[in-house]
C-alpha positions, -999 to +999 in steps of 0.1 A: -367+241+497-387+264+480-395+253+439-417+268+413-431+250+376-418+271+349-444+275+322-426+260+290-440+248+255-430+211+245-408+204+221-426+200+187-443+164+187-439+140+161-413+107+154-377+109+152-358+081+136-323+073+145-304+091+115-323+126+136-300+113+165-267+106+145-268+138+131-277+158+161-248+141+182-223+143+156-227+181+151-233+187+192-206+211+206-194+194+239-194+218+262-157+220+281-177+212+317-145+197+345-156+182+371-169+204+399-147+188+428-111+173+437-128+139+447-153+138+418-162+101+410-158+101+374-186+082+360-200+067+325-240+065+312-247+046+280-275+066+263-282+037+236-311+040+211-321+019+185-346+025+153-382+010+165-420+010+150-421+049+163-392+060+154-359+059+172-358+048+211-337+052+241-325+023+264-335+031+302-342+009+331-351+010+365-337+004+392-344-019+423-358-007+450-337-024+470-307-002+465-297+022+495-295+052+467-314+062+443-337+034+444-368+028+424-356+059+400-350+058+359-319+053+349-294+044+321-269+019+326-236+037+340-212+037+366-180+048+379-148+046+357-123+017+366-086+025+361-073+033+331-107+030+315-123+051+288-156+071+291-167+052+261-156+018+275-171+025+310-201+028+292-202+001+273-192-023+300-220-014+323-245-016+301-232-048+297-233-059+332-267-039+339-287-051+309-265-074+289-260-051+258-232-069+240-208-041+234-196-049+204-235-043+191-231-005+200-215+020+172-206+050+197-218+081+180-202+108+202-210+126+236-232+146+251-223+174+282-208+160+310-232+165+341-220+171+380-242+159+406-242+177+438-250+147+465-233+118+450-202+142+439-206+124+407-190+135+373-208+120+345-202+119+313-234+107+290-220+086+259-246+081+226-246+049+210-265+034+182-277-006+179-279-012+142-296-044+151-329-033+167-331-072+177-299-071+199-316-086+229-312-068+262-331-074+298-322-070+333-286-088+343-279-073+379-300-067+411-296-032+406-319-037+373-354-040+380-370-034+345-357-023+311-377-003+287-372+007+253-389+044+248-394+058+219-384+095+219-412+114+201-429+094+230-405+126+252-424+153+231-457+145+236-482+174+255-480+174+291-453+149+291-421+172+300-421+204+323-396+223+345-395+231+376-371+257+397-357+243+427-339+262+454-335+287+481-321+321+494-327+332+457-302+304+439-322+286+419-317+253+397-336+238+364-347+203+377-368+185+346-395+160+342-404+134+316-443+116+333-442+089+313-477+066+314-463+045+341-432+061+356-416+092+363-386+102+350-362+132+368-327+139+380-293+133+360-315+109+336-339+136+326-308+162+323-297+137+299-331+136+277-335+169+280-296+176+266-305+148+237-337+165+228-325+200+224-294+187+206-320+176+179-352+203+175-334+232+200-348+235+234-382+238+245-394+271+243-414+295+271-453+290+268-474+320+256 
């Protein structure tokens, strides 16, 4: 599979506090994206942030690399929809059972664009909360849950920490974005997500030159 980096300026640097985030979430147009197949697995991620030292930061984790998929990789805490479930409650009770967010702690402040994912035939809806209490304690609570990190998001913006890359073949090509943190990578469905959350807030990144 042929891929190519796409030259693009950061987003500006600087911190972003957590009243940036209500107010980019609550005025985000949800895009009207179905899910892309009969047998889509309808699926939750709890993109929670809380108001740090630096400015507001995002709840990932990541996960064992003992899993048979995806293992090793940045996440949020998500997972498929039980019956008769909400988005919003799917949500909040895997982060619960991931990282043992107490769900009553998270004040859901809207949705950002549901994703598809082509492999795991996955339709995932990413679901914003906020945790007034930046001391609500969270840490791994599953095997799936190797670490849990709290990032702060003008970490996101700093130079040389996102780029782009265009994936694909037979001339179809497909955005596939990067966050290099100092100790991890982040890519796939989770960077989709940052990448959505960021351009929600300062517009997205911009072409360099």
């Amino acid at each position: 599979m042929a891929h190519r980096v796409v030259h693009a300026g950061p987003w500006p640097s600087g911190r972003l506090d957590l009243t940036d985030v209500e107010v980019a979430v609550r005025d985000h147009p949800v895009a009207a994206v179905g899910p892309f197949f009969d047998d889509s697995r309808h699926s939750a991620v709890m993109v929670a942030l809380r108001q740090g030292l630096d400015g507001a930061e995002v709840l990932l984790t990541k996960r064992s690399v003992h899993l048979s998929s995806h293992r090793g990789e940045i996440s949020f805490p998500g997972g498929r929809l039980d019956p008769e479930e909400t988005f919003e409650d799917a949500a909040r009770r895997e982060a619960h059972e991931e990282v043992a967010l107490d769900p009553a702690a998270v004040r859901v402040l809207g949705r950002l664009d549901p994703l598809n994912t082509l492999v795991s035939r996955s339709y995932i809806v990413p679901v914003v909360g906020a945790l007034d209490d930046s001391e609500v304690a969270v840490g791994p609570a599953s095997t799936e849950v190797e670490r849990v990190m709290w990032v702060p998001l003008g970490e996101l913006t700093r130079p040389d920490t996102y780029r782009e890359e265009r994936w694909g073949r037979f001339g179809a090509e497909h955005p596939i974005f990067f966050f290099e943190l100092d100790d991890e990578t982040v890519w796939g469905a989770t960077a989709r997500v940052l990448h959505q959350l960021l351009s929600a807030i300062l517009g997205p990144p911009q072409p360099a030159g």
